[in-house]
N, C-alpha and C positions, 0 to 999 in steps of 0.2 A: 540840767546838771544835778538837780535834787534828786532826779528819778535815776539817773544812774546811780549815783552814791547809795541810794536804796537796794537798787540790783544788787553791786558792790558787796552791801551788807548783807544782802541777804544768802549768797553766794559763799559767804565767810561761813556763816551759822549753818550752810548745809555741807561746809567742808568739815565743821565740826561734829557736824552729826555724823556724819559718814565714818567720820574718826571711831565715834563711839561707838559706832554700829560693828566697827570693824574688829574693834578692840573685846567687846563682845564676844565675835561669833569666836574669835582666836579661844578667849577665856571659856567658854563654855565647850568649844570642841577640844579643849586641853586636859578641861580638870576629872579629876579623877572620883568614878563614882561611888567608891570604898569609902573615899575622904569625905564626902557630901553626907552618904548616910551615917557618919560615924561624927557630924555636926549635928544632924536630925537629931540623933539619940542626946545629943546634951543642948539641945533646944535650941538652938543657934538662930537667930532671927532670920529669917527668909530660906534656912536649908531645907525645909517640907519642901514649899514650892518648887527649888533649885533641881531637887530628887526627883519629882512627878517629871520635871523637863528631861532632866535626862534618860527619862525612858521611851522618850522618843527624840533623842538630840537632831536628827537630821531635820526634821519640819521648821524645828527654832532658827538652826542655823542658816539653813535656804530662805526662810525669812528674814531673816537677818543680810545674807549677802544681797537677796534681792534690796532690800531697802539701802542698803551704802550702795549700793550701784545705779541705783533712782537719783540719793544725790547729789554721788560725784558725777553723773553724765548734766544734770540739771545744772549745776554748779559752775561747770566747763561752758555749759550754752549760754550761761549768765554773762559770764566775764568776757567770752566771744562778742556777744551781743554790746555788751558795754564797750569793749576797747574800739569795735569797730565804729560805733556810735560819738566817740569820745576822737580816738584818735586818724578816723577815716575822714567821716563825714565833716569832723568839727576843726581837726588839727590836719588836715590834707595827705597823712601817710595813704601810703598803698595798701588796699586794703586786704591784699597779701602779707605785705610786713605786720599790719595789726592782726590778723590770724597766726600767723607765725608765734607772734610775741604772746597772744594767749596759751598758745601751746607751750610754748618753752615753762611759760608761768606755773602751769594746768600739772604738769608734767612732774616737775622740782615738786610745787603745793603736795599730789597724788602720793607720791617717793616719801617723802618727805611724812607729810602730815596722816596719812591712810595708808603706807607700805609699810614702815619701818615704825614708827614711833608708838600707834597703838598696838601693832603685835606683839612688841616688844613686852609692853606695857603687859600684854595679855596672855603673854606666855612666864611674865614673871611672876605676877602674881593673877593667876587665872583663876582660885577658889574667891578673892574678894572680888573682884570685877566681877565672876557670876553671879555672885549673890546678890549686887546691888542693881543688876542690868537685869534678872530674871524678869524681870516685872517686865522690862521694853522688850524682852524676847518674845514673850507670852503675846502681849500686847499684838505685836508684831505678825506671830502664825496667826493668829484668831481672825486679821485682819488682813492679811496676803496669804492664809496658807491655799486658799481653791485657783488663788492668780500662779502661784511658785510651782504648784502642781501643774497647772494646764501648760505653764512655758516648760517645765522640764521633759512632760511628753513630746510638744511640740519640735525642743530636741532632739529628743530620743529617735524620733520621726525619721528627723533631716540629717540624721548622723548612721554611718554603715554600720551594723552588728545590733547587740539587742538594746544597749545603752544601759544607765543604771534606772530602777524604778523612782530612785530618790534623789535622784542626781548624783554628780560625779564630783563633789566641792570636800569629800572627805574622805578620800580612799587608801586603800591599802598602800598602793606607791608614795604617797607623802608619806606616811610612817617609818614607809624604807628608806626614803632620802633620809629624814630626819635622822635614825636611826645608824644610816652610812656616814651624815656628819657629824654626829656624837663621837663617832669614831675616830673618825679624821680627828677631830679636836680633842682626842688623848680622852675623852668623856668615860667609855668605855672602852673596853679590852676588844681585842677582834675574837677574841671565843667566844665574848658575850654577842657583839654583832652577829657571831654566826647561828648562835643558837637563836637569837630572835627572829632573822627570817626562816631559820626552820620552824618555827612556831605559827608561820604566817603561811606557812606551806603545808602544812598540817591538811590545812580547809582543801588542796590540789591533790594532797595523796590521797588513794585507795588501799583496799585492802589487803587487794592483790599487792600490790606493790611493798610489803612490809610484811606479808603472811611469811614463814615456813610452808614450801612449798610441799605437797602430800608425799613426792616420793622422797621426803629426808624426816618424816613422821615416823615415829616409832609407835606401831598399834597394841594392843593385846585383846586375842577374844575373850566376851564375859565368859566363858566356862572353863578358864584355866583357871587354877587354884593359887590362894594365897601365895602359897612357897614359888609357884611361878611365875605372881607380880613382882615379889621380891626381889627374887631373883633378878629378871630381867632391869627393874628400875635399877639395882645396885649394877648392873653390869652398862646399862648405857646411860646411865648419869643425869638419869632425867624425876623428877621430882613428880609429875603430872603428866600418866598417859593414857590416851582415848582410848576406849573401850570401844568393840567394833562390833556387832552380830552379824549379820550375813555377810559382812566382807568391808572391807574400808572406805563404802558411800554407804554406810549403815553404822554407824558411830552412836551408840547408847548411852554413852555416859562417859565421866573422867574417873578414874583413879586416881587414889592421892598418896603418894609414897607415906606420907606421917600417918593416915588411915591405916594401911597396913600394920606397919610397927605397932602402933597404940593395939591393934586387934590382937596380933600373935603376941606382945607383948603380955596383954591380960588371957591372953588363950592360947598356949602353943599348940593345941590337936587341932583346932582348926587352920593351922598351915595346909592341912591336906583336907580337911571336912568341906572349907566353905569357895565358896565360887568368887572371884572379882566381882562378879553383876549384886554380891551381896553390899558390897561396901561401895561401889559404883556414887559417884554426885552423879546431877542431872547436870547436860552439857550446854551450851549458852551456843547457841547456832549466830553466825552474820551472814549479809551478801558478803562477796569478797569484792564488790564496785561500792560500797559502803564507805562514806568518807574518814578518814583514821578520827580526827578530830571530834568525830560525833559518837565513833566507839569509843575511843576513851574517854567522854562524859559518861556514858552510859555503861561502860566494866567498873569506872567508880561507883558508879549509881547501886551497880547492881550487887557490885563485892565481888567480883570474881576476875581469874587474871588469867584464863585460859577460855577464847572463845574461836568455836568450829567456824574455818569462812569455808562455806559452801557456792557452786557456781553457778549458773543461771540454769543448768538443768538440774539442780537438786544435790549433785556429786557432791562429796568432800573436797575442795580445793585444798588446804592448807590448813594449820592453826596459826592463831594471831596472839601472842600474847601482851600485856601491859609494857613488859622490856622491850619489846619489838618496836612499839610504837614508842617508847622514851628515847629509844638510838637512832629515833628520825630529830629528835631535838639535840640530845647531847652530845651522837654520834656513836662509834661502836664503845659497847662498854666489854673490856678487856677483865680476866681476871689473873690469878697469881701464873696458870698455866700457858698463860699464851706467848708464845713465842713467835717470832715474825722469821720462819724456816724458808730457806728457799725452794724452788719449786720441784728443782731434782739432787737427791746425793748419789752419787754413787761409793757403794762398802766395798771395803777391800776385798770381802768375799762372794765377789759378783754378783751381789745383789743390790736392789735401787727402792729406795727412801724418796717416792716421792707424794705430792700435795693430792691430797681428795679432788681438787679441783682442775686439775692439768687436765688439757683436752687427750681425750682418747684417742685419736689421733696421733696426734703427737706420742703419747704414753706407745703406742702403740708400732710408732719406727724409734721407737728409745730401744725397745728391746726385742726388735727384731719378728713381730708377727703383725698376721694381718688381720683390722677390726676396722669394720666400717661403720664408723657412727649414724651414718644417716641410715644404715640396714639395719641397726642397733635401735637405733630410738634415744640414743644416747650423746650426751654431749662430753660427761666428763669421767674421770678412773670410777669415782666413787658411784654415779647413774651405772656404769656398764658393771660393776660389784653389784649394784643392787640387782639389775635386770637378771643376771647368773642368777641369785639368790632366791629371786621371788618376793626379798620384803626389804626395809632398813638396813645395813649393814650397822652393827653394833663393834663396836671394841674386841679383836680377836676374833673375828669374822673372817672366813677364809673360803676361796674360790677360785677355784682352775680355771685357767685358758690357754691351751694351746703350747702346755708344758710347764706352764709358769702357773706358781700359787700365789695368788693376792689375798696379802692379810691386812684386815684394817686395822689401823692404833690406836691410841686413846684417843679420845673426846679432846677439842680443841676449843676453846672460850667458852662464855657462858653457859652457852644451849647446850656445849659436850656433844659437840657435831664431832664427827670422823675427821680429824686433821691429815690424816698422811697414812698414805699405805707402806704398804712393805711388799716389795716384787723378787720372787725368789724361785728359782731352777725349783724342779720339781728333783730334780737329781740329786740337790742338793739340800734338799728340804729337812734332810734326818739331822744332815753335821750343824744345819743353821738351829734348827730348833734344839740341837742339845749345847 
């Protein structure tokens, strides 16, 4: 009887441990490392230590699970051990029913005392619980971290795919739950929930996928002259354009609309004197398989908000700029011009207003000619304007087909892309334009 009530006891003091341990790993995988070093700096007793851990939290914290999981299963074999000892062998239960009843016990205690009560604990106040438990964290890797490693290989092993190197005890998807019931519980707004996992999605997108694709680029060669940077920037509404030398997988530089101005402002003969390659920036080349998330650390890093994604064989793919990759967080940012137009008008004077974007095809039995997109290379009005053209279609851009002049119209949101063409008889092209 003595030795059981010892078991008993001892069984208690590792449900308590487990407790702590658990409460812990919660507090430490919660708090925030802004907050920690901003303790550091006003001496806070134990934030040094607390900050070295958090630069590598995951080691602490798998140490940490591993050790509550040592012993609540130790804990469970105790009380197994005693009930059946106690109430099989001594008090004649079945000693099924006495397994049973540790279970039931084991189960409520777990829920209870190491599910609910120290995370709770741990998520409320997670800055003081880590400062006081750093010590058993530390404690803890120094002492399991080569055991915590070798099981999570062992894992990794006996589980399909690549597994995580660090284990899987802190991942991305718990943040979105969490994150999806902050929501639920009125915590945050669903705009905020959305922009947070686009933020989480950042690390899945590429470059490709967020670039301005090359054939909606507006180029200019370095040997056109100021008056026809100018020019062209004020006519397609773009603020920052690649400079190209032998063609547009040969991109030498950016022009900067404010470069301009400042130059002819302090110099008007050099409208025609000096060359774009004079005032040209150097251009910031990416992969376009480049994760977004890591280019925009690095266009802050670097200061620049226009960078060339080139593609695996060297070509210009696209540019990428800073807005590009902030409309995968906030979504599309609209400005005073945008208008949500539909996709086709028809004018009283038989002519058709309709979207840059409408399949050619379609554009194509709207008014009665025949375009075959896949002969084309083309998918939409404004692709099969440029292929006619040879470059960008700009604002006022205009191209025959098949009797019919396509003009493109002003710039549509921020980029001042081509929003909507204008489809117009060539018959009638004199009475529409006057």
């Amino acid at each position: 009887m003595t030795a059981d009530a010892g078991l008993l006891v001892l069984a208690l003091l590792l449900v308590l441990l487990a407790g702590v341990l658990v409460g812990s790993e919660t507090a430490i995988g919660r708090v925030s490392r802004s907050q920690v070093e901003e303790l550091a700096r006003d001496n806070v007793r134990g934030a040094e230590r607390l900050a070295r851990l958090l630069e590598d939290r995951p080691r602490y914290v798998n140490a940490l699970l591993f050790l509550s999981t040592v012993s609540t299963v130790t804990a469970t074999v105790l009380v197994g051990f005693v009930a059946v000892d106690m109430l099989a062998a001594q008090g004649g239960w079945p000693a099924w029913a006495a397994l049973l009843l540790t279970i039931v016990v084991m189960v409520v205690v777990s829920y209870v005392a190491l599910g609910v009560a120290p995370r709770t604990l741990g998520r409320q106040h997670a800055t003081s619980i880590a400062l006081r438990t750093a010590g058993i964290a530390r404690l803890s890797a120094a002492l399991l971290g080569p055991l915590t490693n070798l099981l999570i290989l062992l894992g990794n092993a006996l589980t399909p795919g690549r597994g995580y190197r660090e284990g899987p005890f802190a991942t991305q998807a718990e943040l979105r739950e969490m994150v999806d019931l902050a929501e639920a519980d009125s915590l945050i707004e669903d705009t905020e929930r959305q922009m947070i996992h686009s933020v989480f999605e950042l690390g899945d997108t590429f470059v490709k996928e967020v670039m301005v694709p090359r054939t909606e680029v507006v180029f200019i060669e370095q040997e056109k002259t100021l008056r026809q940077a100018l020019s062209l920037g004020l006519r397609s509404g773009f603020s920052r354009i690649p400079v190209t030398g032998e063609g547009p997988d040969d991109v030498v530089g950016i022009v900067y609309l404010k470069d301009v101005v400042r130059r002819l402002f302090d110099s008007r003969e050099s409208q025609d004197t000096e060359k774009v390659s004079a005032l040209m920036r150097a251009p910031y080349f990416v992969p376009d398989s480049k994760q977004v998330d890591e280019l925009l650390t690095e266009m802050q890093a670097a200061r620049v908000h226009m960078a060339i994604a080139v593609d695996e064989y060297g070509g210009t793919a696209g540019i990428v700029t800073i807005e590009d990759i902030l409309e995968e967080i906030v979504g599309e940012i609209d400005d005073e011009y945008d208008t949500a137009a539909p996709e086709v008008v028809a004018l009283d004077d038989g002519t058709y207003r309709v979207s840059s974007r409408m399949h050619v095809e379609d554009f194509a039995e709207l008014i009665g000619i025949h375009v075959d997109g896949e002969e084309e290379g083309v998918d939409t009005v404004l692709g099969l304007m440029a292929k006619r053209l040879g470059r960008v279609p700009i604002p006022d851009a205009t191209v025959e087909v098949d009797g019919w002049v396509l003009r493109a119209e002003q710039g549509a949101g921020r980029r001042n892309r081509i929003g909507t063409v204008l489809a117009i008889r060539e018959s009638e092209i004199g009475e529409t334009d006057a």
